[in-house]
N, C-alpha and C positions, 0 to 999 in steps of 0.2 A: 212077809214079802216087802213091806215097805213101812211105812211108818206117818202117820193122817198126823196132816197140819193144820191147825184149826182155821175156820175161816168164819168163826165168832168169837173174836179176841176178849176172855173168859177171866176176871181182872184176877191175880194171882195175887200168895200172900208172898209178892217177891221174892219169888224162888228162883234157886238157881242164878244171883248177882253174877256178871259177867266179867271178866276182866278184858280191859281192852288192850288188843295185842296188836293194831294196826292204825289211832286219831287226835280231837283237836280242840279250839279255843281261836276263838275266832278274833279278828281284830282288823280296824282300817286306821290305820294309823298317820294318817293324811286328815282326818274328819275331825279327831280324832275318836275313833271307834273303838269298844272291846267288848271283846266276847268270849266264847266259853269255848273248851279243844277236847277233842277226843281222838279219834283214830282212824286210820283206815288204810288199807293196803294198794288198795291196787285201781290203779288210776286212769282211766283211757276215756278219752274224747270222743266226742261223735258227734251226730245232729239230731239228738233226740229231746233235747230239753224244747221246753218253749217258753220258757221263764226268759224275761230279756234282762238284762243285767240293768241296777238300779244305777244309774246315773245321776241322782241329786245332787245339788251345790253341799260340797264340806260345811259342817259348822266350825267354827275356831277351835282353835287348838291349843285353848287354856284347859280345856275339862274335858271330859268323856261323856258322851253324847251317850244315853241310853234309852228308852223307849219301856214303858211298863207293858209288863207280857198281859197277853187277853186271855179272857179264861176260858178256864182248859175247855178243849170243843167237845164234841158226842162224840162218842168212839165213834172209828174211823169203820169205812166200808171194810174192815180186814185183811191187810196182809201178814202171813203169817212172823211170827218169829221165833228163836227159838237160840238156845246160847249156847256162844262160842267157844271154843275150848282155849285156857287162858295159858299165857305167856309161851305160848310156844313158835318158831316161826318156820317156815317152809325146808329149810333145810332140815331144821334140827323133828320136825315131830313126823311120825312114822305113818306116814298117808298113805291109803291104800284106795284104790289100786293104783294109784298117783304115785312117784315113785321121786319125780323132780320136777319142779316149772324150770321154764326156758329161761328167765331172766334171772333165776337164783339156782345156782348148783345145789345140790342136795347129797348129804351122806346117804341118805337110803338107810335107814334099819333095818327095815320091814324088808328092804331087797337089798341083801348084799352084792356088793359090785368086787368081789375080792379081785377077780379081775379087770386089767383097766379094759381089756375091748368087749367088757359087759356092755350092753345098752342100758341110754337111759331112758326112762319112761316118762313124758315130757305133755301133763295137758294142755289140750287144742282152743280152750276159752281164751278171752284176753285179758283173765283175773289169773293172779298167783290160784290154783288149786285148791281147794281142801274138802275133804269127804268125812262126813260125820253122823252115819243113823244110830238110830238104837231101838230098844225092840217095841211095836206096838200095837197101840190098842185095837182091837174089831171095832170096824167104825159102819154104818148102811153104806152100801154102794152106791154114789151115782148114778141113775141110769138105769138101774133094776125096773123091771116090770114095765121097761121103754120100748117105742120102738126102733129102730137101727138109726142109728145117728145121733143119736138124742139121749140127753144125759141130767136126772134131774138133781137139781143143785141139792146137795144136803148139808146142812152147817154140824162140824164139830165142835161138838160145848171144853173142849180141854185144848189146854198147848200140850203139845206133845215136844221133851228138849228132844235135840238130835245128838246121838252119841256117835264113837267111833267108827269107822268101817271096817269091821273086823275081814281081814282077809279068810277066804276056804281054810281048811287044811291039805294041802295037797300031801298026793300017795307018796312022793320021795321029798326026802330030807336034805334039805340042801346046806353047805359048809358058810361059815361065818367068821371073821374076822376078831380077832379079841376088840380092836377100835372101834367094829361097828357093834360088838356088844355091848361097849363102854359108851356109847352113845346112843343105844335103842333104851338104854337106864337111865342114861342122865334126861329122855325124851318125857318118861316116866311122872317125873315132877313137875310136868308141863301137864299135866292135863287135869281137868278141874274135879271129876270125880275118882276117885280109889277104886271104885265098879268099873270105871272107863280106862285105869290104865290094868286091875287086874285083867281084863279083858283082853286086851292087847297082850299084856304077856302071857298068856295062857295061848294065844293064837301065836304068837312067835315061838313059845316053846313045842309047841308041835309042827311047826314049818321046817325048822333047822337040825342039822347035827354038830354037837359039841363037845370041844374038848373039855378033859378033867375041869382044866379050872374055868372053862364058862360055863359047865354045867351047877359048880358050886354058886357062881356069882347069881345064875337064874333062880336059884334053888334058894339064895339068901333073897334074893327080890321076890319071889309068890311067898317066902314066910312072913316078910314085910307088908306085903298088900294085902296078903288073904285076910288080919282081920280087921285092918282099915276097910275093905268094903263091905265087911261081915258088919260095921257100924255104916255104913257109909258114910262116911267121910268127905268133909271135900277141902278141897284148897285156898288155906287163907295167905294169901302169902308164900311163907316157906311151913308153915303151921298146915296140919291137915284137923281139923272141927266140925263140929254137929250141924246139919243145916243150919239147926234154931240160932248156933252160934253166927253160922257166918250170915244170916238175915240180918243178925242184930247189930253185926258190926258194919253192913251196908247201910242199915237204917241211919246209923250214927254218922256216917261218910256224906250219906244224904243228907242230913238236915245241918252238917256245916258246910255244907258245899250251900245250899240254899240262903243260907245267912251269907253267905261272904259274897253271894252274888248281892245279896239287900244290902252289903258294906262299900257293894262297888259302884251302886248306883244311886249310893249317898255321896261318891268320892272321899270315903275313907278306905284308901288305902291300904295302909296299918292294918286297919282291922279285918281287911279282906286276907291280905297277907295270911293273919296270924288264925285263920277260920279254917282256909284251905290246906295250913299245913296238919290242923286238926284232922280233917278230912281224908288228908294222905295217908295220916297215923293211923287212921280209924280201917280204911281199907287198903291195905297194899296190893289188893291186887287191879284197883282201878287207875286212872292217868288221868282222869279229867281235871284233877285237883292242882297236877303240879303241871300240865300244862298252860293251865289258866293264872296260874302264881308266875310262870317264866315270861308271861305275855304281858304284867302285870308289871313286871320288871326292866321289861322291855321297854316302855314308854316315860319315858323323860320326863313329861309334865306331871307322871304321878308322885313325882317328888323320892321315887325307889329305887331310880336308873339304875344298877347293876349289872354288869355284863356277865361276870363271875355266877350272880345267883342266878341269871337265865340260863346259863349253862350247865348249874347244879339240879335246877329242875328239871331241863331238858335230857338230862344222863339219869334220873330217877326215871323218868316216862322210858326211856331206850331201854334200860335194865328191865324194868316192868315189860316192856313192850320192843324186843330186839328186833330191827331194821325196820320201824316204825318211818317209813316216808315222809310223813308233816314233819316229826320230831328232828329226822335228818336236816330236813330243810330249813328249817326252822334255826337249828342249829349253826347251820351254816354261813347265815343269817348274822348271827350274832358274833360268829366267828370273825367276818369279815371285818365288821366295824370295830374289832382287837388288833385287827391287822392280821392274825392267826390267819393266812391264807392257801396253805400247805392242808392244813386240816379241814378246812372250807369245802377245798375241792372236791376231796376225798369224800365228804360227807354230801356233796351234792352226787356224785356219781352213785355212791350204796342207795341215795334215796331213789336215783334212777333207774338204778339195777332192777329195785322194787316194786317198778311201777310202768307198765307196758307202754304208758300215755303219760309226757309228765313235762306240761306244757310251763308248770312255775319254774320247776326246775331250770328249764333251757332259757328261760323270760331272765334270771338270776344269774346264769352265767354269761349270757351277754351283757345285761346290765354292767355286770362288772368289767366287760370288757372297755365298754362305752366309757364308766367314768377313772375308769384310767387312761383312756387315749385323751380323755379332757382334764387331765389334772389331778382331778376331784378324790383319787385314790391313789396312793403310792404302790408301787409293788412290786418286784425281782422279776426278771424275766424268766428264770424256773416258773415262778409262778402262775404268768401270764401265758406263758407255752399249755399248763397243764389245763387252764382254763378254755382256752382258744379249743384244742383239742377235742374235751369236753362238752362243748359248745357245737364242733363243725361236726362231731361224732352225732350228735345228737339232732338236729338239722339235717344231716343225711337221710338217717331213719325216719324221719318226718316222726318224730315223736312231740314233737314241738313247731311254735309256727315264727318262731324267732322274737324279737327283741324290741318292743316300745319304749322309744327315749322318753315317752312323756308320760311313760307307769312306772311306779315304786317297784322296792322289791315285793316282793309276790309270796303270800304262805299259803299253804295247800290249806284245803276247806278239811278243818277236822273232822273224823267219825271217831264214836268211840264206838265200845263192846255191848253188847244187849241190854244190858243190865243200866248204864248208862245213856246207852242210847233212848231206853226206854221213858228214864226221869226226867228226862230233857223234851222228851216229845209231850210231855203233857199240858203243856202250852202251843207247841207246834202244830202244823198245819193238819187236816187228817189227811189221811193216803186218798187220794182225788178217784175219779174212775175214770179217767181222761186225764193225760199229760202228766207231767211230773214239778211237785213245788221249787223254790227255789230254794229249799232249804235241806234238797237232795242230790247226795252225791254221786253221779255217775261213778260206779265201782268198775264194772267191765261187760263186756257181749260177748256171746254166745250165739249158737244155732239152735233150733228145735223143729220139729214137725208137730201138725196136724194126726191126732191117731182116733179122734172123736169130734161130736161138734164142739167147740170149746174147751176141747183138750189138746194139750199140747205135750208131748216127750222131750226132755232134754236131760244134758247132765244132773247129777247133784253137786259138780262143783259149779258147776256156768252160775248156779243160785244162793248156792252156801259157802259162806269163806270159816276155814276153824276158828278165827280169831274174831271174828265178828256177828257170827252165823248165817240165821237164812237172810235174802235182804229182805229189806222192807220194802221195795217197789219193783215189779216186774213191768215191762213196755213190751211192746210188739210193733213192727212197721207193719201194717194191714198190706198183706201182700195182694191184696186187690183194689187198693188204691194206684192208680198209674202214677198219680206223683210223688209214691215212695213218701211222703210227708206225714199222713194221718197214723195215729200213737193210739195202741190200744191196750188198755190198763189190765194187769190180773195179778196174782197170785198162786205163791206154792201150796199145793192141796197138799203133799208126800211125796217123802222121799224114801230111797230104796234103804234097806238097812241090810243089803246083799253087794250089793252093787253101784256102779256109779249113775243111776239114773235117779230126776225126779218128776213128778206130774204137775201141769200147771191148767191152771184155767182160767181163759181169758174169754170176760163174757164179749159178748159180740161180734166174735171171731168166726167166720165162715167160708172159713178152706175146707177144703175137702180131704177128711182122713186119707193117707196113702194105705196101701195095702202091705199086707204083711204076707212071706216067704214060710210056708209051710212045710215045702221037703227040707230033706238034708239038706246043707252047702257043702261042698265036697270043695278040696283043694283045686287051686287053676282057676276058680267059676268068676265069672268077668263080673265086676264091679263097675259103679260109678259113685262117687262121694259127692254130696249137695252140701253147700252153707257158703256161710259169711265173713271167711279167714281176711287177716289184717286189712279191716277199712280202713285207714289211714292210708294205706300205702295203693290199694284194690278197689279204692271204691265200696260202697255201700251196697251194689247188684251183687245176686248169686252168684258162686261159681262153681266148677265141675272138673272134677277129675277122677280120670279112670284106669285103669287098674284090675287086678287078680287078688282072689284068696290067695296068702302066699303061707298061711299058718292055719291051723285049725285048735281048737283048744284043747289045752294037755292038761288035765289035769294033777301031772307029777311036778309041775312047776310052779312054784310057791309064786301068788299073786297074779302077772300077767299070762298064765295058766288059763286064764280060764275068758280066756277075750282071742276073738277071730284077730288076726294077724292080715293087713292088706299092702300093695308094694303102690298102691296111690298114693300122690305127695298131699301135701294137706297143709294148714297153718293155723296159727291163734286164731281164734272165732270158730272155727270148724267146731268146736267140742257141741256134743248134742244134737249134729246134726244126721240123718239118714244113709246108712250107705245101701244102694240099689242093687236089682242085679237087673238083666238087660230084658226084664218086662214088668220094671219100675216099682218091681214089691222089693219092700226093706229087709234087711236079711241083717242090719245090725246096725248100732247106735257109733258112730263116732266118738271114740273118748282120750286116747292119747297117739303120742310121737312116739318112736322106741329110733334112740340116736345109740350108736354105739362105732366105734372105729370103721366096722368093716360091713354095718348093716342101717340101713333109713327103712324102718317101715311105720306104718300107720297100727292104732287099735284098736276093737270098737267090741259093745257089750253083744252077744249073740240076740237073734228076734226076741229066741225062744224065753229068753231072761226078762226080756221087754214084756211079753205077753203077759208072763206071769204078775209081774211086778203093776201092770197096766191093772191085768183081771182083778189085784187083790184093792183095786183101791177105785173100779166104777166097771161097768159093765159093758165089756166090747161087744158091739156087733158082729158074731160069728161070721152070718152070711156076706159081712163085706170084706172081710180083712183079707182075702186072696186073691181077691180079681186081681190079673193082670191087669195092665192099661195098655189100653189099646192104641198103641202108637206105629209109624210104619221102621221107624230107626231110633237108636239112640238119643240123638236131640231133637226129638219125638218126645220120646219119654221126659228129658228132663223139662222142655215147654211145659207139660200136662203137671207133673210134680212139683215144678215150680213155686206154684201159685199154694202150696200146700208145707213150704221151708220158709222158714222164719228165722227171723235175726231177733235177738232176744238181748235188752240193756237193762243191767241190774245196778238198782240205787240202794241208798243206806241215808237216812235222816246225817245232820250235820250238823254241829255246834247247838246251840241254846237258844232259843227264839228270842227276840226282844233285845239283845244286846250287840248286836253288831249289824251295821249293813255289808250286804258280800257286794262285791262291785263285779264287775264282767273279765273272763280271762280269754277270751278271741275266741274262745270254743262254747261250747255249751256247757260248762261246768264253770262255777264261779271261785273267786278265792276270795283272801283278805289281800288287802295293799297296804304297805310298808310307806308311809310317804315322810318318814323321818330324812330330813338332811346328811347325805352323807358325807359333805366333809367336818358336819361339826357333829352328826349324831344324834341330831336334835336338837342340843342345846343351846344354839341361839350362839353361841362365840367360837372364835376359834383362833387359834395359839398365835401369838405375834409374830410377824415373818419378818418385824425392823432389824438392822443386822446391829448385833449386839446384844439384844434384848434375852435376858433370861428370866423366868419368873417374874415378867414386869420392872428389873430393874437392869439399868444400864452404868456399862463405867466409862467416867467423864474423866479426862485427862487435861490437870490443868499445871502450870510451873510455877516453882516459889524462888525467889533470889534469894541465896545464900549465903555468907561471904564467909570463902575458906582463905585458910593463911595468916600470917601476921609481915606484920613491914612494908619494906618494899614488896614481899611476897603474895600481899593481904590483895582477892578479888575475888569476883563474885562468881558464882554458879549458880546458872538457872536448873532447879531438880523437879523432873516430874511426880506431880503427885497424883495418886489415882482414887477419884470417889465414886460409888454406887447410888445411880441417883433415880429416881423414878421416871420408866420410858414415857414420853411424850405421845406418844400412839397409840399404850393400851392401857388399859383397867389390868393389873396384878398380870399382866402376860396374855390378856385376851384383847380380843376385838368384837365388834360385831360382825357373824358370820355375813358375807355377802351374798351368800348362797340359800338364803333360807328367810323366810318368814316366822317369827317364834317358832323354830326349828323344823318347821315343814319347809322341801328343796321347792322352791319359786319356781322352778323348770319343768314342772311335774305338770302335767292337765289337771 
């Protein structure tokens, strides 16, 4: 039924290295700072940090300011983790029972749309989606031999990875598209074990019916996988190898990735350079190498300026890691200061496409706006339409809080992939049991309930991203706190390997389990949905809406088959959280949108799947889980419920401890600052504006007397001669930029 997440983190012989498919490489390029990138997807703000943004005075801007890391601490109280499935992104890999997120369109594999007024199946978190169990161990139950309410903590001595969600097989067979078979294949090589994509096509080929020639193509792909996971195999690259292989080629990634950070904090350069591209070679399926190389490049004073190679590293991290948000940004970034601003755009929009909350982003396209109304950037008014656009788009949505003339540009705080995330954190802070470090990145919220003492139900994507996996830090707003302020720390215990649900537990948490719906739910039967959809836009307080069963679960229907169907409206954040019926027992889990031409409805997991997935993994109390609550009306019920729905914010570790300071981004999530010059780029000069001047020299027009003729004919003519002489204003065609302090902009706080 589900699958036990250790919550005694069990040191591994680095199994299962991660690729990172969503992070970063940190840097303040104002101080001048740098640091290490990895990845991360999905981006949204809130008020849950309590980390204050570090504010100290810049050091100058001749070297790189680095900090020796402390040693590594005690293992941390445990949050779990568990790894992501590599290079694959929202569109392209075959989620189930997820079908699309709201901000990225999705082919659908797994659910062909042959036609267009198919619905899409759209999760209610405010992370892109991803669902990934796989089968596990019998672990003691929680709770056993307790009394009601009460659940005793057991620690798992193993990580358990999470593998794919493989959908049911449903009783009818439903038609398929040759594109979306040609894309549920090419989904195939996206995922990091040969077990994990046989698995999937063994569940797709009994979902579908197929013509002649996609039966052959299926039939050449299970000949293909069956005995790659008969070895199991996994993904190096485009290479499929032995664990022991791709350990040994992590090992090797790792220990130059580690030297190049000791090159960088020598200020050899060079030598970090030529470490990290070891690195890259050694693992293609990580990013943190040529993120860190393009960040490296980025900065002027390291004597490596190139704009070209940050963008050859940063299209290596995008391959590796398609619509990677930092890398976008990042990108964009660097675009600008090419003048390439056509492409800029573009690439700040896909990053925000990506990202539900994407405060750099919008910080970046004003900025641009700004220093073209002052000069300081040239640019076509094509250009400056697409940006403005961009910009006023994004500001609408309150995705962003606008534009500080007196901050740089702005790079999203990198995460990278499990594996990575991992080697990074062993200098890092340990997971707290209260509040969240600075050195953690707000990924996305969700909903959950109370279903024990210190249990909580929620999604398995609200917690798990495929590309990143479980996170590493779970919060809770104590919904018995009146000032909505106090942060209460836990962890994912398991997750469902059926279904999209996972179990959490947060010690000190004392709501009060809701009750669970025993009869049947029959169609029509009146509904109320509880959670926390779009705070940005709604505010942080509960909300409620109500509604009818408008579906009941079929199981002839491949996927969303097998989820209650409701006509309540709902939004981002909702995922995880309780739908009621009207004497406040749950009757099913919230978990997607289904958008389609001619139909909006809601989805959610039935009790009955909740129950089981609950029982298999701590011990409910029988005698409580039906009481009605005793309320006289509707918002009756949801006051009493209330206090028992939670809003749930999941972080992910971020960059490399000791090498960069993150500075404040208006929110509760931090980034790196940009505070290179941008009309010279940093370097401290910038092109002569004397008129004539090219390359430093000018032409000097002076006349010589001549004397044409003979005779009486014989006089003189003054003839212009023209010499190139060195401009009187600049050094070889430059000046000293006015704009900038040894290439940090003056104008900057």
């Amino acid at each position: 039924m589900g699958q036990k997440i250790t919550s005694k983190k069990k040191k591994k012989p680095q199994q299962e290295r991660s690729v990172a498919v969503w992070a970063f490489c940190g840097m303040a390029f104002g101080t001048v700072l740098l640091g290490s990138m990895g990845l991360v997807l999905f981006n949204f703000s809130g008020n849950d940090r309590d980390a204050e943004a570090d504010k100290e005075a810049s050091p100058p801007a001749a070297s790189i300011t680095v900090t020796a890391p402390e040693a590594p601490p005690a293992s941390p109280p445990a949050i779990a983790t568990a790894e992501p499935a590599v290079q694959a992104t929202p569109a392209e890999t075959p989620k189930m029972p997820v079908v699309a997120t709201a901000s990225v369109p999705s082919t659908a594999p797994m659910m062909p749309a042959a036609a267009a007024e198919q619905p899409v199946a759209i999760p209610l978190s405010t992370t892109p989606p991803t669902a990934k169990p796989a089968d596990a161990p019998q672990v003691p139950k929680p709770g056993q031999n307790e009394g009601p309410g009460t659940a005793q903590k057991t620690e798992v001595e193993t990580v358990v990875d999470v593998g794919p969600l493989v959908p049911p097989t449903a009783t009818r067979k439903s038609a398929v598209t040759n594109d979306q078979v040609k894309e549920f294949v090419k989904s195939l090589q996206r995922q990091r074990k040969a077990k994990d994509a046989l698995a999937l096509l063994t569940a797709y080929a009994a979902n579908y019916e197929f013509t002649d020639w996609q039966q052959a193509e299926i039939q050449s792909e299970t000949a293909t996988w069956t005995p790659r996971a008969e070895k199991d195999l996994r993904r190096l690259g485009k290479d499929w190898v032995s664990l022991d292989e791709l350990i040994a080629a992590q090992d090797k990634a790792e220990v130059a990735f580690d030297n190049a950070l000791n090159q960088l904090k020598s200020q050899n350069y060079k030598g970090c350079i030529d470490l990290l591209a070891e690195s890259s070679r050694a693992n293609p399926n990580g990013i943190r190498a040529d993120y860190l190389a393009a960040m490296v490049h980025s900065l002027p004073v390291s004597g490596l300026y190139d704009p070209e190679e940050v963008q050859k590293h940063l299209k290596i991290v995008l391959l590796r890691f398609p619509d990677h948000p930092a890398a976008l940004n990042s990108l964009a970034l660097v675009q600008i200061k090419q003048g390439q601003h056509a492409p800029a755009v573009t690439n700040f929009k896909r990053a925000a496409e990506m990202s539900q909350l994407c405060p750099e982003v919008t910080h970046n396209l004003g900025r641009f706006l700004y220093l073209v109304e002052d000069r300081r950037i040239n640019a076509d008014k094509s250009a400056i339409k697409k940006f403005k656009d961009q910009y006023e788009k994004l500001i609408a949505e309150q995705r962003g809080t606008g534009m500080d003339r007196g901050v740089g540009w702005k790079h999203i705080l990198p995460v990278f992939g499990v594996e990575e995330r991992e080697s990074s954190s062993k200098q890092q802070t340990p997971v707290p049991t209260r509040g969240v470090p600075e050195n953690f990145f707000l990924n996305g919220r969700g909903t959950g309930f109370a279903i024990q003492k210190e249990y909580v139900i929620t999604n398995r994507h609200v917690v798990h991203d495929e590309d990143l996996g479980l996170c590493d830090q779970v919060t809770v707003l104590d919904p018995l706190d009146p000032t909505r302020t106090r942060q209460l720390s836990g962890k994912v215990i398991a997750v469902s390997d059926s279904s999209d649900l996972a179990l959490l537990q947060i010690p000190g948490l004392k709501s009060k389990p809701l009750p669970f719906r025993k009869e049947p739910v029959k169609l029509a039967t009146e509904v109320v949905i509880l959670g926390y959809p779009e705070p940005r836009l709604l505010s942080n307080g509960l909300k409620a809406t109500t509604g009818i069963v408008s579906g009941l679960p079929d199981s002839s229907i491949p996927e969303v088959g097998s989820y209650l169907l409701f006509d309540a409206t709902s939004g981002r954040g909702n995922s995880g959280g309780p739908v009621c019926d009207h004497q406040g027992r749950v009757l099913g889990v919230l978990t997607m949108l289904l958008n389609g031409d001619n139909i909006k409805l809601t989805g959610g997991v039935p009790v009955d799947e909740l129950v089981r997935f609950a029982n298999s993994n701590i011990e409910l109390p029988a005698d409580d889980v039906e009481t009605p609550i005793a309320a006289p009306d509707l918002a009756g019920i949801v006051e009493v419920n209330a206090q028992s729905v939670l809003q749930i914010s999941t972080y992910y570790r971020a960059g490399v401890s000791g090498i960069a300071k993150l500075e404040s981004n208006g929110t509760d999530r931090l980034c790196y600052i940009d505070k290179t010059c941008p009309s010279c780029n940093g370097s401290g000069l910038y092109p002569c504006q004397a008129k004539g001047c090219t390359n430093g020299l000018q032409t000097e027009k002076s006349f010589v007397d001549q004397p044409v003729g003979e005779g009486n004919f014989r006089t003189t003519v003054r003839t212009p001669v023209f010499n190139r002489v060195d401009c009187p204003h600049c050094n070889r065609g430059f000046v000293d930029c006015q704009g900038c302090v040894n290439g940090i902009d003056r104008f900057l706080k």
